[in-house]
N, C-alpha and C positions, 0 to 999 in steps of 0.2 A: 672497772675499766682502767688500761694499761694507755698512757697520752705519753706519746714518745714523740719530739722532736728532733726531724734529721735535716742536718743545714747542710744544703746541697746537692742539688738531683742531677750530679753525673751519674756516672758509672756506680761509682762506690755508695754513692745517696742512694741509688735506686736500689741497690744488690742490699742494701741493707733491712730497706723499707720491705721488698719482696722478704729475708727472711723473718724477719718481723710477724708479717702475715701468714706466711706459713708453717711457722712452728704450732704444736699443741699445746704447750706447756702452761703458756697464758693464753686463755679463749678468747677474753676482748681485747684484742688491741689495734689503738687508735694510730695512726702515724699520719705527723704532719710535715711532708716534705719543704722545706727553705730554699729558696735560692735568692741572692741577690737580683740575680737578670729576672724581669719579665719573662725566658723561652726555658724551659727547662733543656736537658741532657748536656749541659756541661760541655767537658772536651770533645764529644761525639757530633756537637753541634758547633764547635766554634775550635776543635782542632785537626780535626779530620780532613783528611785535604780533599776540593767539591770533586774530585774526578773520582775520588774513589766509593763509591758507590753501593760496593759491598758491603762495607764496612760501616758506611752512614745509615745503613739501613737496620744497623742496632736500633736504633728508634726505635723500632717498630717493637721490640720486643719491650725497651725501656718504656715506652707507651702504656702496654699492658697493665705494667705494675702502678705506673702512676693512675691508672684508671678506673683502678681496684674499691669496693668501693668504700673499705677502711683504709684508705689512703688519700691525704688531700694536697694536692700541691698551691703552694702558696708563694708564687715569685713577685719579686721586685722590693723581698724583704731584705735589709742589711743587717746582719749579726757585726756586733761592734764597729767602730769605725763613730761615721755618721747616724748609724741604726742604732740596735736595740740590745744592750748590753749583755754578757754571757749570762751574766748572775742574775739580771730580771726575768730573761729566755728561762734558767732556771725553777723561776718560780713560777712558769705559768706552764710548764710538764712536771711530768714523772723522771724523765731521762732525757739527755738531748745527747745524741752523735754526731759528733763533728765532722762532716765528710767536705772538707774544705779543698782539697789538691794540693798543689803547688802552684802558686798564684805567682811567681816572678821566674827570672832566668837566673843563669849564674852568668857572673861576668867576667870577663879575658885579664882583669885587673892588668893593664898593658899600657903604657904611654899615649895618647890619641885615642883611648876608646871614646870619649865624647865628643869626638868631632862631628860636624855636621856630616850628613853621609855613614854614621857606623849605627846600625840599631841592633837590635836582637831579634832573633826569627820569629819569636813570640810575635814582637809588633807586626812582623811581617802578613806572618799567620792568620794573628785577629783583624787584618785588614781585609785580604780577602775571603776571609768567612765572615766576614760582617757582623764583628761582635762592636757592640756598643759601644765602649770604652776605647775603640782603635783612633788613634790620632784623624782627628779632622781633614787636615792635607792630604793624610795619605801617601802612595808613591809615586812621584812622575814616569820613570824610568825609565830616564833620559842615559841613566851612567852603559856605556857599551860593555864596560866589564865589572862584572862584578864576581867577587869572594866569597864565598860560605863557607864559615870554620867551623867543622863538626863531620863528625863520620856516623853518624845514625840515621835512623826513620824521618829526623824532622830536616838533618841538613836535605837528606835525598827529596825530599816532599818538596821543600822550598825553589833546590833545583830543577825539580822535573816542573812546576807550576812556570818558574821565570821563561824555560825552554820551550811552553807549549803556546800555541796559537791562542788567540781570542776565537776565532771559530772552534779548535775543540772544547772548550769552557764553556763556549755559548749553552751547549743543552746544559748545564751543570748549573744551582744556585748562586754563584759567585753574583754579589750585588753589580749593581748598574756601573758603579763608581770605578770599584777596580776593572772589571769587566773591559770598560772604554782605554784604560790605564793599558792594560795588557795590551790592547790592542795597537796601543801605539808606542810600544817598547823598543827602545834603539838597544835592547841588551843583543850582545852577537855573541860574548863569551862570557862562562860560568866556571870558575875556578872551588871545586869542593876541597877543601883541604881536613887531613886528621894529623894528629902529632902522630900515631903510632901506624901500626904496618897493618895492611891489609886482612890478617888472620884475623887483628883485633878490633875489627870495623863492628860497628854495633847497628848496623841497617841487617835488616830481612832480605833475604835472597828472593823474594818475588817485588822490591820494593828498586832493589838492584835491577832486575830484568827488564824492569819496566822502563830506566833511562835509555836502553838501547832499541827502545820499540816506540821511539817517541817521532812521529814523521816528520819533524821540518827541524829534529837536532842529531848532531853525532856524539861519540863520548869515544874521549882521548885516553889513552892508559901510555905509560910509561913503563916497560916491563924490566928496564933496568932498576926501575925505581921500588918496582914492586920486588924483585927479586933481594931486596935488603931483608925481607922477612924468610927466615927460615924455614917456614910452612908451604911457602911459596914452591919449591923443589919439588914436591911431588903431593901435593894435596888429596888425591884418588886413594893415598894408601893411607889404610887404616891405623897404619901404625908410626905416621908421620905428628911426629913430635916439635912442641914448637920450644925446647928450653931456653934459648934465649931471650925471649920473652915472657915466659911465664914462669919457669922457676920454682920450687927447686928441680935439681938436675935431672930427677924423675919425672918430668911432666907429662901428663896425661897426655891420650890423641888429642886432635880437632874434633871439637863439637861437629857434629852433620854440617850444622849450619853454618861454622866459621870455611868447612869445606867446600859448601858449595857457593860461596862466596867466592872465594878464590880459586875455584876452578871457570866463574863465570868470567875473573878480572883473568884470567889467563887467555881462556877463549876470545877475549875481547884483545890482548897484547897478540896473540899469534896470527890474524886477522885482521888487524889495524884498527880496530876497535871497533863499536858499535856503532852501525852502519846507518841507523833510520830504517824508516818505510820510506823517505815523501820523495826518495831521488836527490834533492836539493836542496839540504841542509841550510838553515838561517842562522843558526846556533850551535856552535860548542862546546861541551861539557866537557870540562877537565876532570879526572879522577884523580888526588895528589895526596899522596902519603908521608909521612915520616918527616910533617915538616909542623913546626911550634911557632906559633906568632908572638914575636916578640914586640912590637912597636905596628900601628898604625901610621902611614907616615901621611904629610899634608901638605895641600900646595891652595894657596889663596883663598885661605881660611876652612877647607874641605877635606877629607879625606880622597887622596890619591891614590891609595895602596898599601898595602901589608908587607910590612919586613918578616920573613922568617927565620928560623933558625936551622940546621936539619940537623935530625934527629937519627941514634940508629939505637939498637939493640941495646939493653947494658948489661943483659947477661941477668939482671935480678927480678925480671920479672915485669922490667917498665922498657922507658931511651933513657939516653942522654943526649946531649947537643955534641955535634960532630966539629963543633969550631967554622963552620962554614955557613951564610947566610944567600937568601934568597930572596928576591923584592919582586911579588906581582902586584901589576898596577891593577889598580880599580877606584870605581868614583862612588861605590854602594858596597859596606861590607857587611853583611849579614853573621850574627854570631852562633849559632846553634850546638852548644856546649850543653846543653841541660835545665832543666826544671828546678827550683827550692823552694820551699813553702818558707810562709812569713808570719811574724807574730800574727795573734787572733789575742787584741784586747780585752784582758780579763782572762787568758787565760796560760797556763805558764807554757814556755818555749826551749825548747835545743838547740840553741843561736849554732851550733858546731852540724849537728846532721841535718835542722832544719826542720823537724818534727816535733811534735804534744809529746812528750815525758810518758809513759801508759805501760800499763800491766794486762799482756793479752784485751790490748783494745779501753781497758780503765784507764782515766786522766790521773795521771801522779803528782799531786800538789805535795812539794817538801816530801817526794819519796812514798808517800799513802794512795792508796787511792780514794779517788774523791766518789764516794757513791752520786749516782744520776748526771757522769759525767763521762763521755765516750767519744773514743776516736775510731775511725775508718777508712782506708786508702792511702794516698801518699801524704798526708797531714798528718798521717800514725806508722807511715813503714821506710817514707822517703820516694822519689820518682821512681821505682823499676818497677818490673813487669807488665805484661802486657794487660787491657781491657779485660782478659775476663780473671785475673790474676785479684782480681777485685770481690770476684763472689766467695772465694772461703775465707778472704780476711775480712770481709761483714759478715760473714758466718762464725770467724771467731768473737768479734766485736759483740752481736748476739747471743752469743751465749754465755759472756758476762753481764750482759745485761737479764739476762733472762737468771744467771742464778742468784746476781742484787734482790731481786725485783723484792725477798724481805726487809731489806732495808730501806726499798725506796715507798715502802707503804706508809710510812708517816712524815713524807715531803710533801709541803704544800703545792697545788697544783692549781690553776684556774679552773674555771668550771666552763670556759668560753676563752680558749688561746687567742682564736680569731678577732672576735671581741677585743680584748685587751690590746693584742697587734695595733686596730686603730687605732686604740683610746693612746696606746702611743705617738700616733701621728703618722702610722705607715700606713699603702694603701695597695693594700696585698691585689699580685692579678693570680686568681684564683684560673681553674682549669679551664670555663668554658672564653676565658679572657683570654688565654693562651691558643685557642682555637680559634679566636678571632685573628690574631697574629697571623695563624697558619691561611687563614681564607683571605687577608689583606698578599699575603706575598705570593699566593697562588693568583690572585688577580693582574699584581703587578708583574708578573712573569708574562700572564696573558697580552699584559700592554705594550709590552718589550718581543712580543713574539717567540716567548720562553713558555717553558712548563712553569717555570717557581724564580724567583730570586727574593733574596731575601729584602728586609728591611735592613737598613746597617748603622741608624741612630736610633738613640735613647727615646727623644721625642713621638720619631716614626711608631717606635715598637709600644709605647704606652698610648697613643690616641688609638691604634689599630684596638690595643687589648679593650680601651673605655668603649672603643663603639660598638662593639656589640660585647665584651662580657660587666660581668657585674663591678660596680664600684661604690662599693656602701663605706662608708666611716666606720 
């Protein structure tokens, strides 16, 4: 028997443990999925935004595997930190794969990013999905304007959440807390901003369409602003080049996707922009390009606003600053710059990319690799690609473990992981613990006049799991 420990059952946790299970090559193998939270799936569960519904409904598939029945899930366990050491975790498998994510933001490193009023979307995020760890206060939002600096999936998530009613959210899990929050939001306007130009937006074109189909918000474009990007002229043609920004002077077309981005911010400039459904807009969304945040500025001890910088072309591939600056007010600035993984004690780190050191998926201590030591997803590749971008890199990940597996025949292993977990002092919520979870927040959805909302403290989510699944020592 093959005892593989995988610390963390998002995405990458789960794609790893499925291929695990179904390969041939080794017939018994055991996988015992980790996660710190009590709820298993990860970002699927705690980063997906609650409207979107297609997409949270991975579950259902990451379900399967966790339910498998050589597969055990074991939440509410800590791998280093406060928990249970890499090197003791070591001794009690055969292998353990570190499917850890990116667990912080990166930060604007800017003058006033700590002011009262500037957080990271992350916090934002984990507030209203109700992960445990989300700041207690929470958000009033009170501030009428607010900023999000970023031009991706999570700035756009963040703005389409701020923009939409408490009545659309209601059928949706979003906890009781934010839920109330929402609904008593003085925000009226939303300033997204990116330093570069609209070709170079990193949002999905169906993620894009959805701010203009939002009923009670519009979305502002500036088409002179957009037209600094040389993509911008005629985007339909295939052989619409963008070298000032990309570089060298041969640059490839637009991706489909950077095209139909900016045929939609086009659509939206020649039009007046996106209109709503609801007639009578409460909120609007700015769309704003080509602009660099220089400074958070502040007024009686709070953030009041973002200084910019604007930015245009430089011809190599990036901007530069055009010498001219721009100040939008806001009393809530939201950062949505990106993901980076963080040391994992005990084990070695790339303080520069933010990743495990690895050889196709191997831990590289001082350059070797370390047999019965393994990385998977963005804690082995960096933040890119999308969700299922996750299943061939735990398919590489597996198949150095699978061609170790001689060498990991004469590593000590427990005979009882589980076992030893407590004798450490941890108090694993095993699967049918985590089903208890699911039937406490289907009730309290009941009691709220919902389908579901979640639990969104630590306390809440581990008494739900004691009462009805197991809690042995």
């Amino acid at each position: 028997m093959l005892r593989v420990a995988v610390v963390g059952s998002g995405p990458s946790g789960v794609y790893t443990a499925q291929a695990l299970v179904a390969q041939d090559r080794v017939p018994d193998v055991r996988v015992h999925v980790l996660d710190r939270l009590p709820c298993p799936y990860g970002l699927v569960r705690y980063g997906v935004a609650p409207d979107h519904e297609k997409i949270k409904s991975l579950q259902n598939s990451l379900r399967t595997v966790l339910e498998h029945e050589r597969v055990t899930f074991l939440g509410n366990v800590e791998v280093g930190g406060g928990g249970i050491p890499p090197e003791r975790l070591g001794e009690l498998y055969d292998a353990v794969v570190y499917c850890v994510g990116a667990a912080t933001d990166r930060a604007l490193a800017v003058p006033g990013e700590n002011l009262p009023g500037s957080c990271s979307a992350t916090e934002f995020v984990s507030w209203y999905s109700a992960h445990p760890d989300a700041a207690a206060a929470g958000f009033a939002l009170r501030a009428r304007s607010v900023v999000v600096i970023g031009a991706g999936n999570v700035a756009v998530d963040v703005a389409r959440i701020l923009a939409r009613g408490a009545r659309e959210l209601r059928p949706t899990d979003v906890p009781p807390g934010a839920l109330g929050a929402l609904a008593g939001s003085r925000v009226h306007e939303i300033h997204m901003a990116g330093r570069r130009g609209p070709s170079q937006a990193r949002f999905t074109t169906k993620e894009l369409r959805e701010l203009g189909g939002l009923p009670q918000a519009r979305v502002v474009v500036d088409e002179a602003e957009l037209a600094r990007d040389p993509a911008y002229a005629d985007p339909s043609d295939p052989s619409a080049r963008v070298p000032a920004l990309s570089s060298p002077p041969n640059a490839p077309p637009l991706t489909a996707a950077a095209r139909r981005n900016v045929e939609v911010l086009r659509g939206w400039a020649a039009g007046g922009g996106g209109a709503g459904t609801g007639g009578h807009p409460l909120r609007t969304i700015h769309l704003r390009f080509f602009l660099r945040p220089v400074e958070l500025l502040e007024r009686d001890g709070r953030v009041a606003g973002v200084r910019f910088a604007r930015t245009v072309p430089d011809g190599s591939g990036g901007v530069r600053d055009a010498g001219t600056y721009e100040d939008i007010p806001a009393q809530l600035v939201l950062r949505a710059i990106g993901y980076r993984g963080v040391p994992l004690p005990g084990l070695p780190f790339d303080p520069v990319r933010g990743t495990v050191p690895h050889l196709a998926g191997r831990v590289l201590r001082d350059g070797v690799p370390s047999p019965g030591e393994y990385v998977a997803g963005w804690i082995k590749r960096g933040p890119t690609g999308v969700i299922g971008s996750n299943r061939s890199c735990a398919k590489e990940t597996v198949a150095s473990l699978l061609d170790d597996v001689p060498l990991l025949a004469g590593r000590p292993s427990a005979p009882d992981p589980v076992a030893a977990l407590r004798a450490w002092g941890l108090r694993p919520v095993e699967w049918d613990g985590w089903l208890s979870i699911e039937r406490a927040e289907a009730a309290l959805g009941r009691s709220l006049g919902r389908e579901r909302a979640k639990i969104p403290d630590w306390a809440g989510l581990l008494s739900a799991a004691r009462s009805g699944g197991r809690d042995r020592r």
